[in-house]
C-alpha positions in Angstrom: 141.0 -68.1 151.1 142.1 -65.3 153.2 139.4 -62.1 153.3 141.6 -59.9 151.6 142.0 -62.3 148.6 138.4 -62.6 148.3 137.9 -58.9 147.8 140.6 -59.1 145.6 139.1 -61.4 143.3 135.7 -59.9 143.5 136.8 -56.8 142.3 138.9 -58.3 139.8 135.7 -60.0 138.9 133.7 -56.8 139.0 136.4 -55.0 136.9 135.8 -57.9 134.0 131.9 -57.6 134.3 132.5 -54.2 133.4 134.4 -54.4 130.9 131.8 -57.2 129.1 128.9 -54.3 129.9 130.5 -51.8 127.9 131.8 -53.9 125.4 128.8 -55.5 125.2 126.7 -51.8 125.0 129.2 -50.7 122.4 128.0 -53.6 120.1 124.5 -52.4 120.9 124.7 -48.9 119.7 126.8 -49.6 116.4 123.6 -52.5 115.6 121.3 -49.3 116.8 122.5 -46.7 114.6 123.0 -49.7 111.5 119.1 -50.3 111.8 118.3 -46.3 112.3 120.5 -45.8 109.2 118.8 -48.6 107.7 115.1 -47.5 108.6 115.6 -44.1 107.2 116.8 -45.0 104.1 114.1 -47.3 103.5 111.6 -43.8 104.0 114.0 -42.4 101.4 113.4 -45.4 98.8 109.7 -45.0 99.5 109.5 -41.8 98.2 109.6 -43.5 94.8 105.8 -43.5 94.1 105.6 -39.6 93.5 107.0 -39.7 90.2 104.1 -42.8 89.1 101.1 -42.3 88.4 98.4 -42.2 91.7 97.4 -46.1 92.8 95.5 -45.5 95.6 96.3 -49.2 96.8 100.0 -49.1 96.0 99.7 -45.0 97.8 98.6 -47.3 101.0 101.1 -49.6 100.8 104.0 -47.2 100.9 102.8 -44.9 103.5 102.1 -47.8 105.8 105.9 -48.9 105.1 106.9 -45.2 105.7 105.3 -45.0 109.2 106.8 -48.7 110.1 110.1 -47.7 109.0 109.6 -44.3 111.3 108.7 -46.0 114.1 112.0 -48.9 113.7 113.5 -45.3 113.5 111.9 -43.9 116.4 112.4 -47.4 118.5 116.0 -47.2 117.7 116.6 -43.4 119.2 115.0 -44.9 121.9 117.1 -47.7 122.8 120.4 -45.2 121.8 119.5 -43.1 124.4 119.1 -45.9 126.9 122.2 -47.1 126.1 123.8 -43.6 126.3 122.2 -43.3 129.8 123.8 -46.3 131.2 126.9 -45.5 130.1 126.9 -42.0 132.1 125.4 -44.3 134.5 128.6 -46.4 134.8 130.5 -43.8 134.6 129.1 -42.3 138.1 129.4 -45.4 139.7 133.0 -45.5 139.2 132.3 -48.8 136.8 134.6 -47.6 134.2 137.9 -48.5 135.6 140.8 -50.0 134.0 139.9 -51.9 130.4 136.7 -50.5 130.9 137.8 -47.1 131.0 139.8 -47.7 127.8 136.8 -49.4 125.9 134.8 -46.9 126.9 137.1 -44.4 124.9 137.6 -46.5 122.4 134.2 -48.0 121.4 132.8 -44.0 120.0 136.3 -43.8 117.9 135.2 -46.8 116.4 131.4 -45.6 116.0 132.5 -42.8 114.2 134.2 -44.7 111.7 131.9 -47.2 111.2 129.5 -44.1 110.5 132.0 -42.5 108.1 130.7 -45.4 105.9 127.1 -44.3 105.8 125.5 -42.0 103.1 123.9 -39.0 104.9 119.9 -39.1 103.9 118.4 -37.2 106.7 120.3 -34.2 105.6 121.4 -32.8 102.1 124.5 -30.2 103.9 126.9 -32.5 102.9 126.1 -32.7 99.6 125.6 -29.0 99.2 129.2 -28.7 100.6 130.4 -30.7 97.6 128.0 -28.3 95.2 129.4 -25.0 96.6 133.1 -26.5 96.5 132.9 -27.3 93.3 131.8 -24.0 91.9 135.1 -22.4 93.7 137.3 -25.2 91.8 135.5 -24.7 88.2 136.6 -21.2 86.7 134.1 -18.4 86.1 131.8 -19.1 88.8 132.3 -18.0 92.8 130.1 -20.3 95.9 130.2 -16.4 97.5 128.1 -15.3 94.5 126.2 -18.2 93.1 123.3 -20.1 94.7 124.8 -23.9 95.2 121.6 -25.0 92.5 123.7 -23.5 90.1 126.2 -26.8 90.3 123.1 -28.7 89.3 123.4 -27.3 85.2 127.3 -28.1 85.6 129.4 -32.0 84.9 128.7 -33.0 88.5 124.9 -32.1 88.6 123.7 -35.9 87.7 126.7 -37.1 89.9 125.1 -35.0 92.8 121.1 -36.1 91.7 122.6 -39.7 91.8 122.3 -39.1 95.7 119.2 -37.7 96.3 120.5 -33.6 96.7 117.8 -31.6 94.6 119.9 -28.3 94.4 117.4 -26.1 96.3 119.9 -24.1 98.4 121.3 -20.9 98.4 124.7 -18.7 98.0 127.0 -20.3 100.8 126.6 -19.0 104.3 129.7 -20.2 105.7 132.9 -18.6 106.5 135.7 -18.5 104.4 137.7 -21.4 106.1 134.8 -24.0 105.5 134.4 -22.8 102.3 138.3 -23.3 101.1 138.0 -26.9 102.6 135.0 -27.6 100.4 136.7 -26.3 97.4 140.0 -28.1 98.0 138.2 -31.2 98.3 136.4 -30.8 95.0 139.5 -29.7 93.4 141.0 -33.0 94.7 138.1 -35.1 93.8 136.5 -33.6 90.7 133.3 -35.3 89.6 134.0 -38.9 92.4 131.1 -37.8 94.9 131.8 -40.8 96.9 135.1 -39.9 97.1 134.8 -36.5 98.1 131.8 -37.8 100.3 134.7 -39.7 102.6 137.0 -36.8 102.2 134.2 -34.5 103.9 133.0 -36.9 106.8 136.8 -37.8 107.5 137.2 -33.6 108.2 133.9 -33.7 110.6 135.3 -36.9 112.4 138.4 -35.8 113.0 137.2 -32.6 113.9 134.7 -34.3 116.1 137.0 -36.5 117.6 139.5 -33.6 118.3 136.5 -32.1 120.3 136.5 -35.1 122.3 140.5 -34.8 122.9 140.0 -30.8 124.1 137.2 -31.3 126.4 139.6 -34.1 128.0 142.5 -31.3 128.3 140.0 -28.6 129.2 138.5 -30.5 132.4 141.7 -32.0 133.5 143.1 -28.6 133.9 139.7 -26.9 135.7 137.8 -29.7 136.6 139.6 -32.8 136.9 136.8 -34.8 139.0 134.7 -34.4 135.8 137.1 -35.0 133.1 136.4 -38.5 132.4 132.5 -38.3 132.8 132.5 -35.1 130.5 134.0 -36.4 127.7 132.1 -40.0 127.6 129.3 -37.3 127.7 130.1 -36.2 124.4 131.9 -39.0 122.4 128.9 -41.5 123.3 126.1 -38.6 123.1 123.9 -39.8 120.0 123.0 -36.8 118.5 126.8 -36.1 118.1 127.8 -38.9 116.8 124.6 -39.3 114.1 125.1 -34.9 113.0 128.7 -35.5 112.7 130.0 -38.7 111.5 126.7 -40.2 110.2 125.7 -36.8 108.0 128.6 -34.9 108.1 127.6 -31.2 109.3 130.0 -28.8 109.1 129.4 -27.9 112.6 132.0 -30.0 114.0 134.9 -28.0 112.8 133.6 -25.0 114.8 132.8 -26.6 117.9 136.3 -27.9 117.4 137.6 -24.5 117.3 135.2 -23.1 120.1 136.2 -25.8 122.8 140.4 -25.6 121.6 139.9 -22.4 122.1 138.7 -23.0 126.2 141.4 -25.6 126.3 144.0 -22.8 125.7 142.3 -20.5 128.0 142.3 -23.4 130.3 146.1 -23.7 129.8 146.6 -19.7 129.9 147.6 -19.7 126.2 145.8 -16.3 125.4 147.0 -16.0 122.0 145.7 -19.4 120.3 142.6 -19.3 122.4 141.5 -16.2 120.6 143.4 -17.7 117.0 141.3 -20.9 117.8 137.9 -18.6 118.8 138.2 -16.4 115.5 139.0 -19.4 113.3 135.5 -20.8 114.6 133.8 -17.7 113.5 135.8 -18.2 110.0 133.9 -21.4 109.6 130.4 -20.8 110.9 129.8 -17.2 111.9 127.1 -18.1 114.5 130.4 -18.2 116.8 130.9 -14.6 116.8 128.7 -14.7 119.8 131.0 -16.2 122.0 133.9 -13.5 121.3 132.7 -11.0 123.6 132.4 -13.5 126.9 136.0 -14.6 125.6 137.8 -10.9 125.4 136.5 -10.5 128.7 138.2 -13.7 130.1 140.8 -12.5 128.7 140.4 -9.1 130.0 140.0 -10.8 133.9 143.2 -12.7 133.7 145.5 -10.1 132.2 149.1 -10.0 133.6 149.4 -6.3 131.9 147.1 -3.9 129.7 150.1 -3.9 127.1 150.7 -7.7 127.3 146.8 -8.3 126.4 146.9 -5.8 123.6 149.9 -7.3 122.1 148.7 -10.5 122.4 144.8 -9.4 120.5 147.1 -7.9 117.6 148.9 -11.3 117.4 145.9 -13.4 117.1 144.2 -11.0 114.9 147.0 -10.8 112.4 147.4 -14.4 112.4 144.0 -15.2 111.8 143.8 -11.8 109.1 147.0 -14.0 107.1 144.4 -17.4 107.1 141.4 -15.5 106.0 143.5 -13.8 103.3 145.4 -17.1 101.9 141.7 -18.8 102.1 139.6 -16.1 100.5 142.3 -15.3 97.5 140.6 -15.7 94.1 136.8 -16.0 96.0 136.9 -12.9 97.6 134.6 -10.0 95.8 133.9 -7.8 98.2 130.5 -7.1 100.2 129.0 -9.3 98.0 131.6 -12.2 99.8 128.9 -11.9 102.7 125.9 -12.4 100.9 124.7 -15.7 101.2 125.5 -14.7 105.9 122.8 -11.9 105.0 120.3 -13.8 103.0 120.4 -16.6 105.7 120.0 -13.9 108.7 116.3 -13.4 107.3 113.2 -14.7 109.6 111.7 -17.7 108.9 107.8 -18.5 110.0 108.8 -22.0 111.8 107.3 -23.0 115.0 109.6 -21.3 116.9 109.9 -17.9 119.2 111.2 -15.7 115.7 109.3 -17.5 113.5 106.0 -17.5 115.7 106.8 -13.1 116.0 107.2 -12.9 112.3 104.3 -15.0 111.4 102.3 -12.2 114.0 103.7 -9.2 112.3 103.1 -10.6 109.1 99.3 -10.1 109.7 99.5 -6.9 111.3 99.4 -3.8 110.5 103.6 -3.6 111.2 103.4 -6.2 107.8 105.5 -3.9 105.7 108.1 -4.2 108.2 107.9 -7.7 109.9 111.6 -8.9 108.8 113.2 -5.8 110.5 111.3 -5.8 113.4 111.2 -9.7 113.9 115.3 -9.2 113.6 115.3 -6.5 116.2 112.6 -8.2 118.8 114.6 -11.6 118.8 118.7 -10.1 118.7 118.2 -7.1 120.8 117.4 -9.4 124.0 120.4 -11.8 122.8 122.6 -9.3 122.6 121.4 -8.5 126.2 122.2 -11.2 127.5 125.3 -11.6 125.7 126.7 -8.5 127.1 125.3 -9.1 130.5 126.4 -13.1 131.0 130.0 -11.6 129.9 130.4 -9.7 132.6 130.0 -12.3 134.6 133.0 -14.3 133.3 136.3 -14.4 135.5 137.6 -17.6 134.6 137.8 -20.3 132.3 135.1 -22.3 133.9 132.8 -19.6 133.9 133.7 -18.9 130.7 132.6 -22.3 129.5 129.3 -21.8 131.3 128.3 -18.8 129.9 129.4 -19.4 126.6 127.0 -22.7 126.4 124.2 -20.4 127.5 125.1 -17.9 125.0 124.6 -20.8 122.8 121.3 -22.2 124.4 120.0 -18.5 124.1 120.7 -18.2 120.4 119.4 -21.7 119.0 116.3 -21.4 121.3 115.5 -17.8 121.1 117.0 -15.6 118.3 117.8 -18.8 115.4 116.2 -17.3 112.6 115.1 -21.2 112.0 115.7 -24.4 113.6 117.6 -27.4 111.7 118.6 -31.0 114.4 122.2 -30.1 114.0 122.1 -26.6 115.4 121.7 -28.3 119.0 125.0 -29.5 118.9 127.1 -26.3 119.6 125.0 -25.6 122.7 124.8 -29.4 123.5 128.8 -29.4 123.7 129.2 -26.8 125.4 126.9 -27.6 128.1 128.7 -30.7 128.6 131.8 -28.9 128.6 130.4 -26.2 131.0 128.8 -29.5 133.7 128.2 -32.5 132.5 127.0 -33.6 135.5 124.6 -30.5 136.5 123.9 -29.7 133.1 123.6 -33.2 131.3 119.5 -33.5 132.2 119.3 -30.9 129.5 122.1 -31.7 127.1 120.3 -35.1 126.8 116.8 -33.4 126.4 117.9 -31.2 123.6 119.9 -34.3 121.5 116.8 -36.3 121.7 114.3 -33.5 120.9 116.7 -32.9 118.1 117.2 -37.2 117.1 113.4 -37.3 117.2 112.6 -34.7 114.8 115.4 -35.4 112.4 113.9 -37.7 109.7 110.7 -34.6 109.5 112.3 -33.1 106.7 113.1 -36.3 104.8 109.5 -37.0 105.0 108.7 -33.5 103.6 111.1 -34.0 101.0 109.7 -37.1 99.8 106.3 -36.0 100.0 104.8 -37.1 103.0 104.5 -34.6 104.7 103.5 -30.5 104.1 106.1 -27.8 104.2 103.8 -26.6 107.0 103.5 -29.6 109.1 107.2 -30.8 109.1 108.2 -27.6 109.9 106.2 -26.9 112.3 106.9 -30.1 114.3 110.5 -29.5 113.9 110.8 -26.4 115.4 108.1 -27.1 117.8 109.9 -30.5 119.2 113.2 -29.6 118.4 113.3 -25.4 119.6 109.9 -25.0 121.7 109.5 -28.0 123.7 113.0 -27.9 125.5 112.6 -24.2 125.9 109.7 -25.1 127.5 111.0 -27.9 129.5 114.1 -25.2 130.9 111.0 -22.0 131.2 109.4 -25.1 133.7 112.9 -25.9 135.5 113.7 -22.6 136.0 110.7 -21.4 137.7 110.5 -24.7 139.8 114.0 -23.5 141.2 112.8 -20.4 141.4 109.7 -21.2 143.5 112.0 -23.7 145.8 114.7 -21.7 146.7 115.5 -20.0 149.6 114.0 -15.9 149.9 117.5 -14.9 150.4 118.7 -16.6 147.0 116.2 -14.9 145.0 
């Protein structure tokens, strides 16, 4: 056999090893997050001994089969991880070639179906969703005026308690856009929670996996070296994949509309970027925060001061005819922003807001400790916000300091800290470098992975209100603020006089 045939046939060779690996870590991670889903829903059935009377044997039991099933949980997010790693790993090496390339793609689509399946326990969102949609389908009551707890004295209250959701949320804090999908579905569905349960999760999927298809246009256009790593970055991370299509968070839809709306900057399509940006803040506002490094990409890469102001009035109009068609009936004035406002209050959680307000609280400034917990944690955002913006010229800087807009805000000014909130600035991170950035991307999803099942063990009772929440926020906010505080005065420290 001649030399050249030999290479041929050991790449051909190394080609089908590949394509075994990744087949073969694909399989891993679907039995990975079967036995996470399994191992937390065995901590949700063990809450069963708080409505029996106290047996202090049968009390010993359970909690022993509570910390087994968080540590199959705990093992799992491991090995997810480890998985996820080798895959980027692959994916460096130039492993992913060919079939494996195309697996590689393939194997999260088929993830997040499989996890469409799975009923959310770690999180009661998605069941509040169905709650606040159906009190915009039933005349007489509003989700923009009454607390989602009021579904619970209405037909699908037992349907709802069936799952596990105890009611104990507030008026809606979502825009207008979310909300009209949440009350379609319930109109569609009525009192079949399972159905509308699909209906829900099939909307984050798809909204997920239209993420995916936008960071692949975005980085083929401004960075095309990274545009295959970047987006195996995000379909395989595991904290995407579990917030999204395992519990269903709401999230999804605006990230979708945050990085369509770089993928039309990235294609010079001013008008939709900015449609796609404001529809974002019509489903979560917590976007808003990215509008002002976004009017000033478009502001850099203007062909005419008239052209740009023409094309703002578009896109607002356009997106002024959606929020009007959405709101119709549910709209009722102020009061539509209520539940925004009640959810913008300071929370004392082991984070920086909550560790300021739990300060003032015991000082003198008492009488004043929301206000001035507000003001200590947004003016420095805003800050920033305004600074970083400045900074933008183009649609790759644009993605960076929007994902450090979003880093800033869940790690600094969040009012409170909840697993899914890392996603945004996770994303975008990945969207901004993958490959520079990813250390931290991956050290935020597992801080985030780690803590999730914290406030299932509150709920069931084992655990204090105090204790989960303070390890929540402290793993999931504190600890990778920490980790970046470290990193950034270690490059500090190292670098070069002249670059300081």
């Amino acid at each position: 056999m001649s030399v050249s045939a030999r290479s041929v046939n050991r790449y051909a060779m190394a080609r089908s090893s590949s394509e075994a690996w990744i087949v073969a870590m694909g399989s891993a991670t679907g039995l990975l997050y079967l036995i996470a889903n399994w191992a937390t829903h065995a901590i949700h059935s063990n809450g069963a001994w708080l409505g029996a009377s106290a047996v202090t044997d049968s009390r010993a039991t359970t909690m022993n089969a509570v910390w087994l099933n968080l540590g199959i949980y705990l093992v799992a997010t491991g090995l997810l991880f480890a998985v996820y790693l080798g895959v980027l790993s692959m994916c460096r090496r130039g492993a992913l070639e060919g079939a494996a390339g195309r697996w590689a793609l393939l194997i999260p689509c088929l993830l997040n179906v499989m996890l469409l399946g799975c009923t959310p326990v770690l999180s009661q969102d998605v069941f509040s969703y169905m709650a606040h949609g159906y009190l915009g389908a039933v005349p007489g009551s509003n989700p923009l005026l009454q607390p989602a707890d009021w579904a619970a004295r209405t037909p699908i209250g037992p349907f709802l308690a069936a799952y596990g959701w105890h009611g104990q949320v507030g008026v809606t804090p979502y825009g207008i856009v979310w909300t009209r999908i949440e009350v379609t579905i319930m109109q569609l569905c009525g009192l079949h929670v399972g159905t509308a349960l699909v209906l829900l999760k099939s909307v984050i999927v798809a909204a997920s996996l239209g993420t995916g298809i936008c960071i692949w246009i975005f980085l083929g256009r401004v960075r095309p070296t990274a545009q295959f790593y970047g987006t195996l970055a995000y379909l395989w991370n595991p904290l995407i994949l579990a917030e999204f299509a395992g519990d269903g968070h709401n999230d999804a839809l605006m990230v979708f509309f945050v990085v369509a709306s770089l993928a039309a900057c990235a294609a010079q399509r001013c008008t939709t970027s900015l449609v796609m940006q404001l529809l974002g803040v019509l489903t979560k506002y917590v976007s808003l925060l990215l509008l002002p490094a976004h009017l000033m990409y478009l502001w850099h890469t203007r062909r005419s001061v008239g052209g740009l102001a023409t094309r703002i009035i578009l896109a607002l109009l356009v997106t002024l005819g959606i929020a009007s068609l959405s709101y119709g009936s549910l709209w009722v004035g102020a009061h539509s922003f209520d539940g925004l406002l009640m959810r913008g209050q300071p929370v004392s959680s082991a984070s920086l807001c909550g560790a300021i307000n739990w300060m003032l609280r015991r000082s003198p400034l008492a009488p004043y400790a929301g206000p001035v917990t507000v003001a200590a944690v947004t003016l420095p955002l805003l800050a920033f916000i305004g600074w970083a913006s400045l900074r933008v010229a183009d649609a790759s800087s644009l993605s960076r300091t929007m994902a450090w807009i979003a880093v800033a805000y869940v790690l600094v000014s969040s009012p409170d800290f909840w697993p899914w909130y890392a996603c945004m600035p996770v994303t975008l991170l990945l969207v901004a470098d993958a490959e520079g950035w990813g250390w931290f991307a991956v050290v935020l999803s597992l801080a985030a992975r780690l803590c999730a099942p914290l406030d299932l063990l509150r709920d069931q009772g084992f655990l204090s209100m105090v204790a989960a929440r303070g390890m929540l926020t402290g793993v999931g906010s504190t600890l990778p603020l920490i980790m970046l505080g470290m990193w950034g005065i270690r490059r500090f420290v190292t670098a070069p006089a002249a670059q300081r």
